[in-house]
VEXDREN-2710 file (C-alpha; in Angstrom, 1 decimal):
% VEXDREN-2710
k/r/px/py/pz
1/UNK/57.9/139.2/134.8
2/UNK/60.0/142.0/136.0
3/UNK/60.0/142.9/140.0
4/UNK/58.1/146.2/140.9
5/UNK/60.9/148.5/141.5
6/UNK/60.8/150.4/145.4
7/UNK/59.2/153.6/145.7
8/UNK/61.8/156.2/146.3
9/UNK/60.6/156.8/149.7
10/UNK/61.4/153.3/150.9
11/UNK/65.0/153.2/149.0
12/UNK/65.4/156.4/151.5
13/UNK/64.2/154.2/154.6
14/UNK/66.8/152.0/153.4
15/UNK/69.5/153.6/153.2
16/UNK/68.9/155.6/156.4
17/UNK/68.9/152.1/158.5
18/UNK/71.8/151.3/157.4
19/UNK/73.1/154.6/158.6
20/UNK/71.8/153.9/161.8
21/UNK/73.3/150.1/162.1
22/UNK/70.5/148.4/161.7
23/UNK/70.7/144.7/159.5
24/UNK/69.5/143.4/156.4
25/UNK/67.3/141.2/158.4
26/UNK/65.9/144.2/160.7
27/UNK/65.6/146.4/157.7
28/UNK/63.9/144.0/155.6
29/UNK/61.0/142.7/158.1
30/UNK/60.2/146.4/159.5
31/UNK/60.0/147.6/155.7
32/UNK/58.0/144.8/154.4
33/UNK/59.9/143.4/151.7
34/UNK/62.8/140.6/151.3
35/UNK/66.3/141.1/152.3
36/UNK/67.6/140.2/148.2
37/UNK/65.9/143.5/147.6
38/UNK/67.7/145.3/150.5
39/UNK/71.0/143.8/149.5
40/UNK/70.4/144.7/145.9
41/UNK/69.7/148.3/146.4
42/UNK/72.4/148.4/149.0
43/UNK/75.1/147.3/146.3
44/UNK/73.3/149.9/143.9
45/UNK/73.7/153.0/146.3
46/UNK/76.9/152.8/148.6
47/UNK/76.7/156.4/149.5
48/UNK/73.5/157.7/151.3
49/UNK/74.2/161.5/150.9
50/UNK/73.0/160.8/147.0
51/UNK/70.3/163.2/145.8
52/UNK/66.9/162.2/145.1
53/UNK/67.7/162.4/141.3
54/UNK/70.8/160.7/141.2
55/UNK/69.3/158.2/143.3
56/UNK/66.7/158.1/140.6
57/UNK/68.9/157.6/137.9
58/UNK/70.7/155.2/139.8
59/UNK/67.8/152.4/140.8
60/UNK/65.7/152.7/137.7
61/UNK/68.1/152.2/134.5
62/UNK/70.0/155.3/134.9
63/UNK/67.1/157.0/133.4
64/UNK/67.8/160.5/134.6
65/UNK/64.1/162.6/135.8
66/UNK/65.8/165.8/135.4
67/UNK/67.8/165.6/132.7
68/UNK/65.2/163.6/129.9
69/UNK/62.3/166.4/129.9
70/UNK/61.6/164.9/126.5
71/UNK/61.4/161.6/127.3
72/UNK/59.1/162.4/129.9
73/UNK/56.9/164.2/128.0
74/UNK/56.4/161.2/125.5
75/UNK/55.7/158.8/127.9
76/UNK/52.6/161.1/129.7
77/UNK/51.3/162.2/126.0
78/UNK/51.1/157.9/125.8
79/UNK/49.5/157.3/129.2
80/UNK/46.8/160.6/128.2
81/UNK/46.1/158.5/124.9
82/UNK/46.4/154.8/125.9
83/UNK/46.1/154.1/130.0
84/UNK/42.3/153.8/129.5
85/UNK/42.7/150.8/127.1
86/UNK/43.6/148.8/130.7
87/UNK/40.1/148.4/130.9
88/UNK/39.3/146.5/127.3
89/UNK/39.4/143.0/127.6
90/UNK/43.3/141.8/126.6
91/UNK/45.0/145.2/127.1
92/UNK/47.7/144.4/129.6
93/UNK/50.7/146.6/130.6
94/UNK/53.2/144.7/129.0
95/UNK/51.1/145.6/125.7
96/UNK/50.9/149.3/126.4
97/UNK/54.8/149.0/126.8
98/UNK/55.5/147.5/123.9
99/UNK/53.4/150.0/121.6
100/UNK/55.6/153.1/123.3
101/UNK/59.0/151.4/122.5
102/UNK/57.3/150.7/118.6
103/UNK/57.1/155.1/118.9
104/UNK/59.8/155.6/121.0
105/UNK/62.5/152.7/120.7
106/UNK/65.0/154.7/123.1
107/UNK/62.0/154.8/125.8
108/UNK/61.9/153.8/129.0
109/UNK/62.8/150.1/130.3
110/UNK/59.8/147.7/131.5
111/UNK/60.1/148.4/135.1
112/UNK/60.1/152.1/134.6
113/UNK/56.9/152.3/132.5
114/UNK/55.5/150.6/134.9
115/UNK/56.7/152.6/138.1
116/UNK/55.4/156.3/135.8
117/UNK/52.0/154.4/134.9
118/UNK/51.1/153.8/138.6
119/UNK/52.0/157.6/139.3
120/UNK/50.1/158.6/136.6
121/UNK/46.9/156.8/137.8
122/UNK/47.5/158.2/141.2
123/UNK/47.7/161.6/140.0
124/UNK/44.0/161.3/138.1
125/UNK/42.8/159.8/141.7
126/UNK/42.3/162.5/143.5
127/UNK/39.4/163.2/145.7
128/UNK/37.8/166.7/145.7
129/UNK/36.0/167.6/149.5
130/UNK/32.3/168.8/147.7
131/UNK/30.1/171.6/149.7
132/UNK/26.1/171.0/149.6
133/UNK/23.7/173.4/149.5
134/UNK/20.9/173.0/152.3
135/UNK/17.4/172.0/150.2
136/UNK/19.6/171.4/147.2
137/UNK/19.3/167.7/146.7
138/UNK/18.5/164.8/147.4
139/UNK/20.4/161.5/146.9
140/UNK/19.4/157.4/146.4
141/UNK/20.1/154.3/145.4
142/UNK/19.6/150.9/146.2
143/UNK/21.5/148.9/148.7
144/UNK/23.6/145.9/147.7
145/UNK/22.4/143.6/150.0
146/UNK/18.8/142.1/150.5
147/UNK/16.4/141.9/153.6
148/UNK/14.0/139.2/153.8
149/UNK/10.8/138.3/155.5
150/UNK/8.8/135.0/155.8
151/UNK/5.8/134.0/154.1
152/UNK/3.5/132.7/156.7
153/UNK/1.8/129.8/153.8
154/UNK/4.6/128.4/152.7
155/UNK/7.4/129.0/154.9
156/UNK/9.9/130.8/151.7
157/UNK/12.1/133.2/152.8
158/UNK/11.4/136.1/150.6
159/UNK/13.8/138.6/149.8
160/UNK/13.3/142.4/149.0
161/UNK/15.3/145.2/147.6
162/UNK/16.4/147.8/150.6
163/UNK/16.1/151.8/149.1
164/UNK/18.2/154.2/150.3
165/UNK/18.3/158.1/150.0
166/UNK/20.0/160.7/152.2
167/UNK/19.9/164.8/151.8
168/UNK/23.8/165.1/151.8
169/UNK/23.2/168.6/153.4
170/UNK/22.0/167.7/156.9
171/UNK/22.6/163.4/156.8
172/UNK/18.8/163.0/157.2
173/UNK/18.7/159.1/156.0
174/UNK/15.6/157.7/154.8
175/UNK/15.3/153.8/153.6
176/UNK/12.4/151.2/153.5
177/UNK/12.2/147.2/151.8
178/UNK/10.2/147.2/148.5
179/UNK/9.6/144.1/146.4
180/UNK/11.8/145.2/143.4
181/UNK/13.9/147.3/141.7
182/UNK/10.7/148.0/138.7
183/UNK/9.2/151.1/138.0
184/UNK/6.6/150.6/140.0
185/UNK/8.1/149.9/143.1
186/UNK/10.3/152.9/141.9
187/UNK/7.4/155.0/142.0
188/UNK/6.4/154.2/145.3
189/UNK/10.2/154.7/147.1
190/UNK/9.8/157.9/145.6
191/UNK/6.8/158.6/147.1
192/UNK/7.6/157.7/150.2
193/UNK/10.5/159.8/150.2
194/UNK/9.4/162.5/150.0
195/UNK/6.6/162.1/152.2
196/UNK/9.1/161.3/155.0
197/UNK/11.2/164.5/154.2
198/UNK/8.1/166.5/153.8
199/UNK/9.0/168.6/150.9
200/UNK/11.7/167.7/147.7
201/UNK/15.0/169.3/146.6
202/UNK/15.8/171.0/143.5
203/UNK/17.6/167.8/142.5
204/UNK/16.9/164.1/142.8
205/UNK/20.2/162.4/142.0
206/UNK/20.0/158.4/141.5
207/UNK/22.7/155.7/140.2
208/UNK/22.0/154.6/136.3
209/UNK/18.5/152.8/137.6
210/UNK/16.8/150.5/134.8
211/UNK/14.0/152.4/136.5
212/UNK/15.0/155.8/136.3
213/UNK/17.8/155.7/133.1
214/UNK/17.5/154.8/130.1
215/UNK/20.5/155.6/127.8
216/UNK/23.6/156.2/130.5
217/UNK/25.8/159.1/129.3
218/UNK/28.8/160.8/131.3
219/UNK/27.2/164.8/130.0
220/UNK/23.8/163.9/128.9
221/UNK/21.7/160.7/130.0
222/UNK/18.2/160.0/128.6
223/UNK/15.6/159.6/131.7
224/UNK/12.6/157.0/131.8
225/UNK/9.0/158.5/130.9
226/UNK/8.6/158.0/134.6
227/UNK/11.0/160.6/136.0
228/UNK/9.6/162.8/133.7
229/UNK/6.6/162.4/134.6
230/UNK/7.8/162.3/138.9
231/UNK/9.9/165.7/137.6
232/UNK/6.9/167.4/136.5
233/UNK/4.5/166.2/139.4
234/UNK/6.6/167.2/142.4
235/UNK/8.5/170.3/140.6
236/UNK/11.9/168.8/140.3
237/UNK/14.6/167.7/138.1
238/UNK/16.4/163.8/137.8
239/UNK/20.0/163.6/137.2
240/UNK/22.3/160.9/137.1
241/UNK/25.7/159.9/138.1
242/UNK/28.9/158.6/135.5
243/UNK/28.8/155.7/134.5
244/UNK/31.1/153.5/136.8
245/UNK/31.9/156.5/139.1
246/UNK/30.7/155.5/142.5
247/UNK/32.4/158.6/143.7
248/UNK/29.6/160.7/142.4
249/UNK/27.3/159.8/145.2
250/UNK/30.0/159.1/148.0
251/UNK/27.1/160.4/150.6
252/UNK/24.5/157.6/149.1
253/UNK/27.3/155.0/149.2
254/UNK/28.1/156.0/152.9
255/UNK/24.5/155.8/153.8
256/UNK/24.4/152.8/152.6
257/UNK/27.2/151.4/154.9
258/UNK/25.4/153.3/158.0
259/UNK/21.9/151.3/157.1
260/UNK/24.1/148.0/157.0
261/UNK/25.4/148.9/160.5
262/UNK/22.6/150.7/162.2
263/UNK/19.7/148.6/160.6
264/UNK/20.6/145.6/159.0
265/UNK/22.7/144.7/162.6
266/UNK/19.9/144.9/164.5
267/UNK/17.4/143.3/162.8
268/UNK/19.6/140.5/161.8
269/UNK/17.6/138.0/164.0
270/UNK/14.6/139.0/164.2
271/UNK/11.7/137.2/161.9
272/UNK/9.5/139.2/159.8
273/UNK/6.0/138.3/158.8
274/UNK/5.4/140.1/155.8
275/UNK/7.0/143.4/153.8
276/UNK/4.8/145.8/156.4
277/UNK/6.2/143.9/159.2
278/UNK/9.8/144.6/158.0
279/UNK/9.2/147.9/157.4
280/UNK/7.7/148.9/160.3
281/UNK/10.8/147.6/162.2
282/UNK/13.3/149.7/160.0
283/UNK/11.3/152.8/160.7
284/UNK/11.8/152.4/164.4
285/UNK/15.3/151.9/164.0
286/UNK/15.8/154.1/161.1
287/UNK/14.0/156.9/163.8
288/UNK/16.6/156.1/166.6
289/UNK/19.9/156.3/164.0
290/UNK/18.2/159.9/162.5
291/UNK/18.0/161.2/166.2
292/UNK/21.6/159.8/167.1
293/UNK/24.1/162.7/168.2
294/UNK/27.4/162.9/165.6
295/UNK/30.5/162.3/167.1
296/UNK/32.2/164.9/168.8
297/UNK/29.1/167.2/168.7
298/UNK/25.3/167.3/170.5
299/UNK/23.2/167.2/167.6
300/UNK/21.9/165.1/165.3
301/UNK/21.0/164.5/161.8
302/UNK/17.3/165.4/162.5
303/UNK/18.7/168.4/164.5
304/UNK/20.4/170.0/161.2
305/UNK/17.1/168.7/159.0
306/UNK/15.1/170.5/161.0
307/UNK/16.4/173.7/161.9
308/UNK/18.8/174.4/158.7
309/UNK/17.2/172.6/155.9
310/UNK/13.4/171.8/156.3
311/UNK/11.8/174.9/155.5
312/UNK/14.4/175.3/152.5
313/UNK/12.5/172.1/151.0
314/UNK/9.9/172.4/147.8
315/UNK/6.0/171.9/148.9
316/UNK/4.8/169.3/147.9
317/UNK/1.4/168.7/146.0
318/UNK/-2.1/167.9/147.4
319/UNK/-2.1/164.2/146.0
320/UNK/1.4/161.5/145.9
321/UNK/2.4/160.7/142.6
322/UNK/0.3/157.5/141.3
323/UNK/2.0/156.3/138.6
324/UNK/-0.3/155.1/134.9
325/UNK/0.1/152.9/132.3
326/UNK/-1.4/153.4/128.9
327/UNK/-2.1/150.3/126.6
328/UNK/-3.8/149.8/123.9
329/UNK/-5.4/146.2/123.5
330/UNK/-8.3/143.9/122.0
331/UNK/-10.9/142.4/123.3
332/UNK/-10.9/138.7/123.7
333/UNK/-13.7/136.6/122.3
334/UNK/-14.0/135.9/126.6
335/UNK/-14.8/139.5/126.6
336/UNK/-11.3/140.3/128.8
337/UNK/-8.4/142.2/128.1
338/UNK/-4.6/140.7/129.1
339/UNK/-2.8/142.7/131.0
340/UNK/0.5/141.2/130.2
341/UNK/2.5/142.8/133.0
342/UNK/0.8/140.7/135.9
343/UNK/-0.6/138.2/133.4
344/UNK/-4.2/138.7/134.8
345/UNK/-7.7/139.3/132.9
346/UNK/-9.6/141.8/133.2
347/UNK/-13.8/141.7/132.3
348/UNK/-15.5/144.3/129.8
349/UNK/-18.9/144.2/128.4
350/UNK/-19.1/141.4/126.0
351/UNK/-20.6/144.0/123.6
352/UNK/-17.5/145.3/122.7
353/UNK/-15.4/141.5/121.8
354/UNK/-13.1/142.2/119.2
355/UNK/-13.2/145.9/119.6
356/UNK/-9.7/148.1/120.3
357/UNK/-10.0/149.9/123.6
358/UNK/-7.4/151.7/125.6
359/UNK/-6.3/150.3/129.0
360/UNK/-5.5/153.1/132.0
361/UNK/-3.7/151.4/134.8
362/UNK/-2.0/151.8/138.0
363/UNK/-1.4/150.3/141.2
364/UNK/-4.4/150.2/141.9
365/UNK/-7.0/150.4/139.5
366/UNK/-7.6/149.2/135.9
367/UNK/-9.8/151.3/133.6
368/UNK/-10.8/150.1/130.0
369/UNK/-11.9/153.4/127.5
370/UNK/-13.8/153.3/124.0
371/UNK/-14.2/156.1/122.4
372/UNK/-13.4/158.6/125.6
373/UNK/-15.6/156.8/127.3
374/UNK/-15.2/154.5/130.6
375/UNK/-16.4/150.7/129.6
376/UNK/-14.9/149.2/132.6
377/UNK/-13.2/149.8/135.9
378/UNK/-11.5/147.1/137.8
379/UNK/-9.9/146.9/141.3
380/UNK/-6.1/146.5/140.3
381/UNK/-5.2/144.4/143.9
382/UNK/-3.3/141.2/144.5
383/UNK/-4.9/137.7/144.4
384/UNK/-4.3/134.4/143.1
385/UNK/-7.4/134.4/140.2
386/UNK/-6.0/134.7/136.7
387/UNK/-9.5/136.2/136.1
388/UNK/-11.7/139.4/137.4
389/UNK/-15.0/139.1/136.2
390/UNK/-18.0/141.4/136.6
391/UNK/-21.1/140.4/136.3
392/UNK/-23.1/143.0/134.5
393/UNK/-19.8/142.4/131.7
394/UNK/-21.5/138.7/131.3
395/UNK/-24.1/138.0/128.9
396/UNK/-27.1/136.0/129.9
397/UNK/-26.6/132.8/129.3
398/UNK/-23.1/133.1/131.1
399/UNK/-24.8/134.1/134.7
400/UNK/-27.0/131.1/134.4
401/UNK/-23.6/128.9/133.8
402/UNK/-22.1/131.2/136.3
403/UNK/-25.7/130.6/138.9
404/UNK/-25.5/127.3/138.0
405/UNK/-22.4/126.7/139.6
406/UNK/-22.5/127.9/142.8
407/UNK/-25.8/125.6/143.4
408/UNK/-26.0/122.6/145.8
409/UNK/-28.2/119.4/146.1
410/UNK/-30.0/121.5/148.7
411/UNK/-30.5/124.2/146.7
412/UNK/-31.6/123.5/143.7
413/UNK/-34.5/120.8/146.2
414/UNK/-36.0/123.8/147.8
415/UNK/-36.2/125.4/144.6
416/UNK/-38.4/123.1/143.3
417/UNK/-40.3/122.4/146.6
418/UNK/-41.7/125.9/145.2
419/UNK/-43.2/124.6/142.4
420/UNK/-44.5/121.5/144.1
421/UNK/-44.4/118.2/145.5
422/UNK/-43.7/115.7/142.7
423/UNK/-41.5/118.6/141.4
424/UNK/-39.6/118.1/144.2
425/UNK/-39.6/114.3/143.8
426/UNK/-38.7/114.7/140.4
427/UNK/-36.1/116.6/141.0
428/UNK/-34.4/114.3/143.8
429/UNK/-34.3/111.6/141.3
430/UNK/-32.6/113.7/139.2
431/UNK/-29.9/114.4/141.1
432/UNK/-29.5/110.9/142.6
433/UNK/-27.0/110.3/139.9
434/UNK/-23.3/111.1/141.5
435/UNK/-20.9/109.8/139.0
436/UNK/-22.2/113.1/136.8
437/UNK/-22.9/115.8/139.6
438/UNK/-22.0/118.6/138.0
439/UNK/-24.3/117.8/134.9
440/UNK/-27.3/116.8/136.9
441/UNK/-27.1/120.3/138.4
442/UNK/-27.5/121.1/135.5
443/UNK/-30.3/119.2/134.4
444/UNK/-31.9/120.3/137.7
445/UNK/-31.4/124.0/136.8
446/UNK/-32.8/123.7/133.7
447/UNK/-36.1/121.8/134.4
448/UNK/-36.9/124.0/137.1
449/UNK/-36.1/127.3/134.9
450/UNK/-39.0/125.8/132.7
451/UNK/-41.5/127.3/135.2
452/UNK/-40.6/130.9/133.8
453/UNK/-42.1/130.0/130.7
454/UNK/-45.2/127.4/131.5
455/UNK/-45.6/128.5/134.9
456/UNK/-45.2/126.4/138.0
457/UNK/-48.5/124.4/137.7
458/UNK/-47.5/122.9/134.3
459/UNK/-44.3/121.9/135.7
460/UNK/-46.0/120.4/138.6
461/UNK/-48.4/118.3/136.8
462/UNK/-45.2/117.5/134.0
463/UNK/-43.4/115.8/136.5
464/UNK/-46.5/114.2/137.8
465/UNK/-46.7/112.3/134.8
466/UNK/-43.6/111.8/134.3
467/UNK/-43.5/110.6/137.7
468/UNK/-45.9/107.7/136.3
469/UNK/-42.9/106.0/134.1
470/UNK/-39.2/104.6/134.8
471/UNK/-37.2/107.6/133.7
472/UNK/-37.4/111.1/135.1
473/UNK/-35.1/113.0/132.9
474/UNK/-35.2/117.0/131.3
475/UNK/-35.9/116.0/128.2
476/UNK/-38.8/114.0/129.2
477/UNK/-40.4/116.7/130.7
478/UNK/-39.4/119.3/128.5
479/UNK/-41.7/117.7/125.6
480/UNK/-44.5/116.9/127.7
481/UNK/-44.8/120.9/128.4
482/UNK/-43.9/121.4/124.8
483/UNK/-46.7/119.0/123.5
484/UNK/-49.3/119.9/126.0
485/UNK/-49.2/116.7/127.7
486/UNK/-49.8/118.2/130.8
487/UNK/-53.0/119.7/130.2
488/UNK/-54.3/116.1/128.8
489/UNK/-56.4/113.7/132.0
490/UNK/-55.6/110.4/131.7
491/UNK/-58.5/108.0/132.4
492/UNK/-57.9/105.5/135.4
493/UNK/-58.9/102.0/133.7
494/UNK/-59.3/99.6/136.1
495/UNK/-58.1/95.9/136.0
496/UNK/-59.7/93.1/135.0
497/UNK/-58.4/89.6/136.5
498/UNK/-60.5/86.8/134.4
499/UNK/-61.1/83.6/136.1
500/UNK/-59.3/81.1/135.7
501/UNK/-58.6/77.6/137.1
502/UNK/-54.7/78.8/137.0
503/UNK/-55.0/82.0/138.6
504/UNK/-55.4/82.2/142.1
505/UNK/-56.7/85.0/144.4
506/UNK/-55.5/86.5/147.5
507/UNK/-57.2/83.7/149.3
508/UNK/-54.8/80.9/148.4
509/UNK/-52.1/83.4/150.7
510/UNK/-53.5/83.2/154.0
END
């Protein structure tokens, strides 16, 4: 590989040193580079009073700057075309290099290509000093690195995405922790946002967000249905920085490195219960970094919000931004609907199973529509059920499952202590079984529901006689009621003991 020729303002440093006396050895450790390379260019350039273009032509190949216009207007016609490419995978330099000689055999050597392509890229990198307007935008993005807070159950360490936005005008910096990066949690950063500004700009400017972009382009990016939807609530327009051009939002990017150093610092030992905990701790310090004095002046970031910027924001409107979902979905034969996106289920008249109805959601409710009209309305809120159920969405024979249930031993005996006291006794047998609880609650249930349709005497004198054999049982007394068994008296016989020489009486006991 050829060795990076010296810029021309080091050659100069070298040549002056030696002017002045000082060794290869000197010159080579206070320029930072070997002393072969001073002695080389040494040998190269005996006489120091050289112009800067004979120097030129002299170190690199004798290819004269001044004097090879043509040459030079070849190889920057090749960079404008081809310096790009360094970015596809297996583009190298040396490539580049040999593709100009292929168009330009007498070009210039290796080590010169390489020397004009480095200037080249420095002359494209240059930074331009950008004046904001106060009330003109607003600017966000997500910080790199993650905050986390403990979760009190299991101990886990959870982490959570830090949001950033600044208004590059004044330096007013607003962040808080949100569980993600999704459009949700999108939706709500904005919110809060602009609740803590009090008021939007004209622009909201954002990084290529999953969230916020859908198609990146360097002139004409598609947005998300969401900021369309955010645009046209809070009376503002999205736009988007280039793709790979961090230098578009070089206030964002700085804001970022302040929350690191003003937040992230001090709360780096502190343990955080839950997401509110965390962000009630980067509020406070977030407050005391927004009311710091700049350097070199008295005032603060607040200071310019408030007197040069705040009433130059956009009202905002009555309600925040709540952010709804439209799906369209079938009912299950469980009479729910799947909301896919937190995997839960959500109840609807079972009436409608198998019908098509239209899901609204947000964060915080779920409404199910058939037909323009409301079926169902759910409370869209965390919890660790797979299932919300209503009850009025049951149908009958589901609320007695459902009643059935939530019964206990004790329950289910004072129940029947209503209908009597060999219903009661009946009843205990029943449930004296424990290998098959759960069944003979259900057995229990449904003996005592009998009393709704043969009344509470029948089922006391049922169990009565059922009472009178070995097996107490719901089927048992089910048929006596059916057959009218009930309602039949049975004659007490009474027993005859015959006489016999065998048989004695109590007598023979005492």
């Amino acid at each position: 590989m050829a060795q990076t020729p010296l810029t021309m303002e080091v050659i100069k440093q070298v040549l002056r040193l030696k002017r002045d006396g000082i060794s290869i050895r000197e010159t080579a450790r206070r320029l930072g580079i070997s002393r072969n390379s001073v002695k080389k260019y040494l040998a190269l350039l005996p006489d120091a009073t050289m112009s800067e273009e004979a120097l030129a032509g002299q170190v690199y190949n004798n290819d004269s700057l001044a004097h090879d216009e043509q040459r030079i207007a070849d190889l920057n016609g090749h960079f404008n075309q081809h310096s790009e490419e360094l970015s596809k995978t297996g583009v190298t330099r040396q490539l580049l290099w040999q593709e100009y000689l292929q168009q330009h055999p007498d070009g210039y050597s290796y080590s010169r290509y390489c020397y004009h392509l480095q200037q080249h890229h420095k002359s494209r990198d240059l930074s331009m000093h950008l004046e904001y307007c106060p009330g003109d935008m607003m600017m966000m993005d997500y910080a790199g690195k993650k905050l986390y807070y403990t979760d009190t159950d299991s101990g886990e360490m959870i982490a959570c995405e830090v949001f950033v936005a600044i208004l590059p005008f004044s330096g007013l910096i607003f962040c808080t922790g949100t569980p993600s990066q999704r459009t949700e949690d999108f939706a709500s950063c904005i919110n809060d946002m602009v609740h803590f500004y009090e008021g939007v700009t004209a622009t909201l400017l954002c990084d290529n967000l999953k969230a916020a972009v859908k198609r990146p382009s360097r002139y004409e990016p598609v947005f998300t249905e969401l900021c369309e939807l955010l645009s046209a609530h809070y009376s503002t327009t999205f736009s988007a920085t280039r793709p790979y051009r961090p230098k578009d939002k070089a206030m964002v990017e700085k804001a970022v490195n302040i929350v690191y150093n003003h937040i992230y610092g001090p709360l780096r030992n502190q343990v955080f219960t839950s997401l509110a905990d965390l962000n009630k701790s980067i509020s406070f310090q977030l407050q005391l970094l927004n009311d710091k004095p700049y350097k070199k002046t008295p005032y603060s970031r607040r200071y310019y919000f408030t007197t040069q910027e705040a009433s130059l924001l956009r009202e905002l409107p009555s309600a925040p931004f709540m952010l709804r979902h439209t799906v369209q979905l079938t009912v299950q034969r469980n009479y729910h609907v799947q909301l896919s996106e937190d995997r839960r289920y959500y109840s609807v008249p079972y009436q409608y199973v198998g019908q098509k109805v239209k899901v609204y959601y947000d964060s915080r409710t779920v409404e199910v529509y058939l037909n323009g009209q409301r079926i169902a309305l759910h409370s869209r809120t965390a919890h660790n059920k797979a299932y919300t159920t209503l009850k009025e969405h049951m149908p009958p024979h589901h609320h007695r499952m459902q009643q059935i249930r939530g019964f206990n031993k004790d329950d289910l005996l004072c129940m029947a202590e209503r209908s009597g006291p060999s219903t009661r006794q009946a009843a205990a047998l029943m449930l004296q079984n424990s290998i098959y609880i759960e069944q003979n609650y259900k057995a229990c249930y449904g003996m005592l529901q009998l009393a709704k349709k043969y009344s509470d005497q029948r089922l006391e004198a049922a169990c009565s006689r059922v009472l009178q054999g070995t097996r107490v049982n719901y089927t048992l007394i089910k048929n006596i009621l059916e057959r009218n068994l009930d309602q039949v008296i049975t004659e007490q016989i009474p027993l005859l003991i015959p006489d016999h020489e065998n048989i004695r009486g109590k007598e023979a006991y005492q």
